[in-house]
DRENDO-322915 format. One record per atom (N, C-alpha, C): residue in three letters; x, y, z. Coordinates in steps of 0.05 Angstrom, whole numbers, plus 5000, padded with zeros to 4 digits. Atoms other than C-alpha are relative to their C-alpha. Layout:
BEGIN
ALAXYZ
...
***
This chain:
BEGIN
UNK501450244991
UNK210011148611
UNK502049785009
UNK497650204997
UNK216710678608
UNK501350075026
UNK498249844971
UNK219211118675
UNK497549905024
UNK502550074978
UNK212110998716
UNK500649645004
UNK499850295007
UNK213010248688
UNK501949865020
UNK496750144984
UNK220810148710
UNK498750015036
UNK501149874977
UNK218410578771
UNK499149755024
UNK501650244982
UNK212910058798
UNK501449805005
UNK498850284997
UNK216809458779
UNK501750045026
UNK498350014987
UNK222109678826
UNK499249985031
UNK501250124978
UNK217409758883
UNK498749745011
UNK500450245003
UNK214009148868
UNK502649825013
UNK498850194995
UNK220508788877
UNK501150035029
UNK499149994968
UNK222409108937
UNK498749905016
UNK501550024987
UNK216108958966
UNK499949625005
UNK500850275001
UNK216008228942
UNK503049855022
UNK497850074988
UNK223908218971
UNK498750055035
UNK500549894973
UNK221208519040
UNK498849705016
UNK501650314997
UNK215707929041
UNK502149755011
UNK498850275000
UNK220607389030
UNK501949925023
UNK497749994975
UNK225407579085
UNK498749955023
UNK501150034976
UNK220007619128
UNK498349715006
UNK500550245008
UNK217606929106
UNK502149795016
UNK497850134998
UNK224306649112
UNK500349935031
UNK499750024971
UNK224906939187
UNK498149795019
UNK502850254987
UNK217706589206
UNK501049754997
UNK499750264996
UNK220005979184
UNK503249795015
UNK498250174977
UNK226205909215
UNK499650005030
UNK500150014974
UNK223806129279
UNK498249815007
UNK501550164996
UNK218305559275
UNK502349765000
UNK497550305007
UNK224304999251
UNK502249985030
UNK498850014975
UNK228405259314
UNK498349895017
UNK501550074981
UNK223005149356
UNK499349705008
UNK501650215001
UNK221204469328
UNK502149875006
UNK498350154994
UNK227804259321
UNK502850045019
UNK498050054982
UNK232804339381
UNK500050235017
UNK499449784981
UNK232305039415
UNK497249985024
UNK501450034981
UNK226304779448
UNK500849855019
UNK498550214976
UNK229704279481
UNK502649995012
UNK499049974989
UNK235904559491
UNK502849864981
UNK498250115016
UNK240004139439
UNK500550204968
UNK499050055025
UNK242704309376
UNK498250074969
UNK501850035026
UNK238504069322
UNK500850004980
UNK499750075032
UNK238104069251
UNK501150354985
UNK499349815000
UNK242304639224
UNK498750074972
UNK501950075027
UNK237504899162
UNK500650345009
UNK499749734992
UNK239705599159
UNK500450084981
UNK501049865024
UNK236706049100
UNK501150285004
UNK498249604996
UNK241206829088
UNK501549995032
UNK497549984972
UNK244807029153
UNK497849905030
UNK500950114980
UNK240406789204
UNK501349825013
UNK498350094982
UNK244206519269
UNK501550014999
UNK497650025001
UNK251206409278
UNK501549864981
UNK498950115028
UNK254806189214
UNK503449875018
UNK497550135000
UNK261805799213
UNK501850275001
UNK499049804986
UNK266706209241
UNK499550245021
UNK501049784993
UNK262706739276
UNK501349925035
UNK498649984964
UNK265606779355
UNK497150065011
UNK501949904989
UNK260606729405
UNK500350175024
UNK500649714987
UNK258407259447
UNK501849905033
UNK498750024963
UNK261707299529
UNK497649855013
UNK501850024981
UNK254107139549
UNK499949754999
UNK500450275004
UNK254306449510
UNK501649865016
UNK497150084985
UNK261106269539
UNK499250025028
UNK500349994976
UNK258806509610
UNK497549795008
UNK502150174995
UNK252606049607
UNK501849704996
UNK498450225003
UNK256405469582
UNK501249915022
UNK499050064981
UNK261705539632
UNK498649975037
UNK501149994984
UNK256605589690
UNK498249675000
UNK501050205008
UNK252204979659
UNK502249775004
UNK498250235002
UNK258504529657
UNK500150035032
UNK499149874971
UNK260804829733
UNK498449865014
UNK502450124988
UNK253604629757
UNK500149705002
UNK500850304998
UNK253903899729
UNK502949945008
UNK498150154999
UNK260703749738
UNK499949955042
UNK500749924972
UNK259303969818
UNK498949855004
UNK503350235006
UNK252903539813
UNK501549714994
UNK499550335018
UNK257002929782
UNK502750025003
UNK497249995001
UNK264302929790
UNK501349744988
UNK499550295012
UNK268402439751
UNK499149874980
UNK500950115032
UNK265602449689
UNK501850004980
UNK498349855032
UNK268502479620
UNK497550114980
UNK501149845019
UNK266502889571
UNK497949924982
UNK502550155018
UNK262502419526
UNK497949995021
UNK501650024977
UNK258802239591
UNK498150315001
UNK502049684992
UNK257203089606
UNK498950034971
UNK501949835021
UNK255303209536
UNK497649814991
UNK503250254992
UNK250302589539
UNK497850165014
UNK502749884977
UNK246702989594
UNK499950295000
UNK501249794996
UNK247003639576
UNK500250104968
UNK501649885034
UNK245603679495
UNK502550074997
UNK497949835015
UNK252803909480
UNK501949934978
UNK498450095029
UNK258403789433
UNK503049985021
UNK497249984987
UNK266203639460
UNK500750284988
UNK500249795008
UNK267004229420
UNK498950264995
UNK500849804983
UNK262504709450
UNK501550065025
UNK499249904978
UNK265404639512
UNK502449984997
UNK496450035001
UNK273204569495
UNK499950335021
UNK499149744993
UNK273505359506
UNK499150035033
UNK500349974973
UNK269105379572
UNK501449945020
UNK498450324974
UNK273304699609
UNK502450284991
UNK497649855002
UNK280205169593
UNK499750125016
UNK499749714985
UNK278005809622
UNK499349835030
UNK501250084971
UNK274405389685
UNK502649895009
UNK497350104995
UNK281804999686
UNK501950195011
UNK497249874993
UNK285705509681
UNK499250255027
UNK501249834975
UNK281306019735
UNK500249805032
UNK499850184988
UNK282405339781
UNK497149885016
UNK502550084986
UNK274605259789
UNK499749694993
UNK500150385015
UNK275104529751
UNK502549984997
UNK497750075003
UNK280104069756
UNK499749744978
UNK499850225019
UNK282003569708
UNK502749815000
UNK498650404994
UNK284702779713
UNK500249904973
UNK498450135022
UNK288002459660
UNK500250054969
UNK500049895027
UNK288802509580
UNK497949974990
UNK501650075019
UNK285102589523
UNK497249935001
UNK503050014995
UNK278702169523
UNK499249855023
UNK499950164970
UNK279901819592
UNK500050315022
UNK500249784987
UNK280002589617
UNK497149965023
UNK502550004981
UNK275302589679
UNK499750335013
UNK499349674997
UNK273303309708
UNK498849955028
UNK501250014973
UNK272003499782
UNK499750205010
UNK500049734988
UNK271104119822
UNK501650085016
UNK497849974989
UNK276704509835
UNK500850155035
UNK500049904964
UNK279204889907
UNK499150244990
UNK500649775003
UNK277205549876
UNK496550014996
UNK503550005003
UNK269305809877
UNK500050154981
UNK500849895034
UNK266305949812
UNK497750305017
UNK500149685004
UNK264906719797
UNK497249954999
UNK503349985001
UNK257006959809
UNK500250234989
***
């Protein structure tokens, strides 16, 4: 009887663990929605077990290639901005795009004017990759 007993419990808990994960998933994909991936920003980082990209995790080539295309577009569109300025208008972080502005720098599709936070960006002599 003590073996049927253990037995159940163990499914029981799996079942109640199964639930909860799937609980967990529902509600972050509602909290994303509400707060920032609908709009394109950010948001409120509320992140329950491994769901999304954790501190340290590297993002993917596709994120990086959107990024660097998104910046490409506005800087083209706007030339002569600084950085506080682009991430005003397009939801980002100076620190999202550090890695994109490099590779666009150093491929010679963006060019860049002066230091630090007086840095202005413009569109370079080279045409950005399709």
């Amino acid at each position: 009887m003590i073996d049927l007993e253990n037995e159940m419990n163990r499914v029981v808990q799996g079942f109640v663990a199964q639930i909860t994960e799937i609980a967990k998933r529902a509600v972050m994909s509602q909290l994303d929605s509400a707060f920032g991936k609908a709009n394109g920003r950010r948001g409120i980082s509320l992140r329950i077990g491994s769901t999304g990209r954790g501190r340290g995790v590297k993002r993917s080539s596709g994120e990086l290639d959107k990024l660097q295309d998104k910046f490409f577009s506005f800087v083209k569109d706007n030339p002569g901005l600084r950085i506080e300025q682009i991430n005003k208008q397009l939801g980002t972080t100076t620190k999202d795009l550090a890695l994109p502005i490099r590779k666009l720098i150093s491929d010679g599709v963006v060019s860049a004017k002066g230091q630090k936070r007086s840095t202005t960006y413009y569109p370079g002599k080279r045409k950005a990759k399709n």
